[in-house]
Every structure is written in C-alpha cells, then in structure tokens.
N, C-alpha and C positions, 0 to 999 in steps of 0.2 A: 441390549443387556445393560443394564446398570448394577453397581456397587449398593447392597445395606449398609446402610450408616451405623451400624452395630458390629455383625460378624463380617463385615469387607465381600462374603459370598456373592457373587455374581447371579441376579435373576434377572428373569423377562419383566420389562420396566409395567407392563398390565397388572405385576403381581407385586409388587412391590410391598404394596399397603399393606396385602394379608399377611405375608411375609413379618414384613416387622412388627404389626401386632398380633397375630396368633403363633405363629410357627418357629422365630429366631431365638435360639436358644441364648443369646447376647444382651436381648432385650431386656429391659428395665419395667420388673415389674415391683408391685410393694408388698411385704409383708404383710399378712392377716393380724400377726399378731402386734409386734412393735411398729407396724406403718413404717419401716425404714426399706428405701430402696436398694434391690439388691438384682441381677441379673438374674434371669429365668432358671438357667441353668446349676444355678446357687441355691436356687429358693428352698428346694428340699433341704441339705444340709445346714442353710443357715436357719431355718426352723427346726430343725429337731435339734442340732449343737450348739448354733450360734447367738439366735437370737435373746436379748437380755429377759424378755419378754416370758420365754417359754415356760408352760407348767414343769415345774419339779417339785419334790418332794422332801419335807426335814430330815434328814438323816434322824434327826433324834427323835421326831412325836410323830412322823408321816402327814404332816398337815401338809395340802396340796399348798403350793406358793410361787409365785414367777421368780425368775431363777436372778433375779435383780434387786430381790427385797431379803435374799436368804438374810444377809447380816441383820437384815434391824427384826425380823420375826425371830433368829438366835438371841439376841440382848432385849428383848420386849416383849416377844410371847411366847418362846419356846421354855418356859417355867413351867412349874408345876404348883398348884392349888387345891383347896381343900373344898370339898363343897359343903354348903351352908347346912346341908340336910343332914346328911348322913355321916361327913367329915371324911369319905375318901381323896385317897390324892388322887389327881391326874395333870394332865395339860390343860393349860387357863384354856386354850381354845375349843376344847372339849367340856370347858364344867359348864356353861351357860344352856346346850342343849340338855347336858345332864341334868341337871336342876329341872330347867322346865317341863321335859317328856319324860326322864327314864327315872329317877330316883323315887324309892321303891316310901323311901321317907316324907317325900313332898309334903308339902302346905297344900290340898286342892277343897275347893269348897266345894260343897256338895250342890246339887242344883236345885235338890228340890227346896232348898231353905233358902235360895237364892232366889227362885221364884214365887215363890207364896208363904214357906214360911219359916221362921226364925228357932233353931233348935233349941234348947236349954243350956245342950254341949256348946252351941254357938256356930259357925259358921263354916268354920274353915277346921279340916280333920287331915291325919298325916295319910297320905295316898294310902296306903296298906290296910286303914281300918276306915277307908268313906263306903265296901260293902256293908262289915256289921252298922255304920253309922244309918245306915240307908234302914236296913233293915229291924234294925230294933231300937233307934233313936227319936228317925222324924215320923213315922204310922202313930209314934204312944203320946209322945209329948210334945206339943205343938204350942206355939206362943204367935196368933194369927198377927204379921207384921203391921197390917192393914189396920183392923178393927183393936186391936189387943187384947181379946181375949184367950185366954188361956184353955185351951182344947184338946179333943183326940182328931186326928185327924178325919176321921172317915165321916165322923158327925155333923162337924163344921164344915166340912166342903158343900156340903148340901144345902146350907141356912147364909155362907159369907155374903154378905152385901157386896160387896168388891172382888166377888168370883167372876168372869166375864164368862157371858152366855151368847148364844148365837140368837142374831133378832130371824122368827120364822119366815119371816116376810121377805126380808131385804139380808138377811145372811151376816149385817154387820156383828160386828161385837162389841157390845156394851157391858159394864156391870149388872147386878143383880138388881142393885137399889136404883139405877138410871132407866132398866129397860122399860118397867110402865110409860114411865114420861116419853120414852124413847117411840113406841108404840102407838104411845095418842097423839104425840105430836111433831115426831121426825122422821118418823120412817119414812123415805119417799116409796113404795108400793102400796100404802096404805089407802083405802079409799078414803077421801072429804070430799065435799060439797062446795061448788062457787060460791059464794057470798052474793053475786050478783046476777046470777041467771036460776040458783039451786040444781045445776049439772054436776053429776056423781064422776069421778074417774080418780087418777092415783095423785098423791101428793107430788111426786116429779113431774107430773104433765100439768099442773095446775098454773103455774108462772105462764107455760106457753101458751095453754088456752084463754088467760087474760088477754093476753099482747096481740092474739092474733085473729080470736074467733067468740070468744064472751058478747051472746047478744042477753044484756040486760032484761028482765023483764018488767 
C-alpha cells in the first residue's frame, strides 16, 4: 500500500496512477473556463461561484458577460443609444443588431436594382416600403445600369445585350451580345475541324488530338 500524493489515502501501489488521475477528489485539475488550477473537488463551486471567468449577467441591460469585466461593460457599454433609423433608445449593445436585422425604418436596398437595374427612386428604400418599391417601382421604370437606356422592365429583358444567357451546348453563361462569338468560337462542345488532318470532333478535345493522334494528310 502506498500514500496519494494529494488525499494522503492509502491504495494498492498497481492503482495508484488511476487513482490520482481519474478518481482523487484532491487532485489538481484546471478550469474550462479561466484555466486556473483548482482541486477536483472544488471544480464545481469554483465554476459556478468562483471563477472570474464565469458567464453572468448585467444587472442593468442582461447583456451576458464574464463576471470579471462587469465594471468596465458598466462604465463603457451598459449606456443607452439611439438608433440611427428610427431614433429609439436602447442599450449600445443591443442597437448594432437592431439597426442591421430588426429596424422596421432601415436603409435596405432592393435587389433587383442591385442586380440589373437602377430605379429612378434610386437604390436604397427604408425597409417598410422595399415591398410597394418592388412592386410598383422597379416592373414600370427602369434605367438599364448596363446599356442606359431608359425602359419598362419586361421589354428590355428580352432585347439587353448584357442580359446573361445560358450557352445550349456547354451550359456557360455569357451575355447576350458575347454569346454568337461565344458559339463559333469558344464553346468547347462545339464541333470544328483539325486544320491538319480535316477530323470533326468537339473543340475541348481538339488540343489533345493534336498532341497525341493528328495524322496529317
């Protein structure tokens, strides 16, 4: 029998080892939260009570916060702010999401003027009116970013040069005014002809059939 070098307990010296690393409640283990070492049988209470580390809560805004920084989030961000949209008050740590996701006032630009075309209204509408803006803004008067002309929408989608279309062959996406060119002379599924033998096959295999099998005629 031998003495643990922790709890003094007397075990059989074969067990030793398990002993003081799995089972001795004296033993030195570390906290999760602050890494400081604290005996096994502490670990509970010095994490839920003791540690500096621990989540707690503002008394004043309930912003979560480690129980070590309460003072400087009391004198630094437990304020209150106004937000830019709509001018309610709240806690600073609270107006940053409000502004971006919840405020009913936001700035949000609409997308489909973000994507192809530029409204009259202009870009960016206050979150509460980007439905009517959708609706009866960007379908009537359209200012094509691309080309600039002045349109209705449903007309012009069909004629823009710089509408991107799917190539039938090869599935890429090019524009409107690119796809011919795109067609006769980049598609790689398209069939050509060697130059040097006059063998048909697709424009992507045509490099390899140089390099490896082109009998000239």
């Amino acid at each position: 029998m031998v003495n643990c070098n922790f709890c003094q307990r007397q075990v059989v010296w074969d067990t030793l080892a398990a002993h003081s690393n799995d089972s001795c409640p004296k033993r030195n283990v570390k906290c999760n939260i602050c890494k400081k070492v604290v005996t096994q049988e502490n670990l509970e209470n010095h994490s839920r009570n003791l540690c500096e580390k621990r989540k707690t809560s503002c008394p004043s805004c309930q912003a979560p916060i480690p129980h070590d920084e309460q003072e400087l989030h009391r004198i630094k961000f437990c304020k209150k702010s106004l937000c830019k949209w709509c001018s309610k008050q709240m806690h600073i740590w609270k107006t940053s999401r409000h502004e971006e996701k919840d405020c009913i006032a936001r700035i949000q630009e609409c997308e489909l003027c973000i994507l192809i075309w530029k409204c009259f209204e202009g870009r960016q509408n206050p979150y509460r009116q980007v439905p009517s803006h959708k609706a009866i803004v960007c379908p009537l008067f359209l200012d094509c970013w691309i080309c600039d002309k002045i349109v209705e929408k449903p007309n012009h989608e069909s004629v823009c040069p710089m509408v991107l279309l799917k190539c039938e062959k090869c599935s890429e996406e090019v524009t409107r005014e690119c796809l011919d060119e795109h067609s006769r002379v980049r598609c790689p599924e398209n069939v050509v002809q060697c130059n040097r033998c006059n063998a048909s096959m697709k424009r992507k295999e045509l490099k390899c059939h140089k390099e490896t099998s082109c009998l000239p005629n």
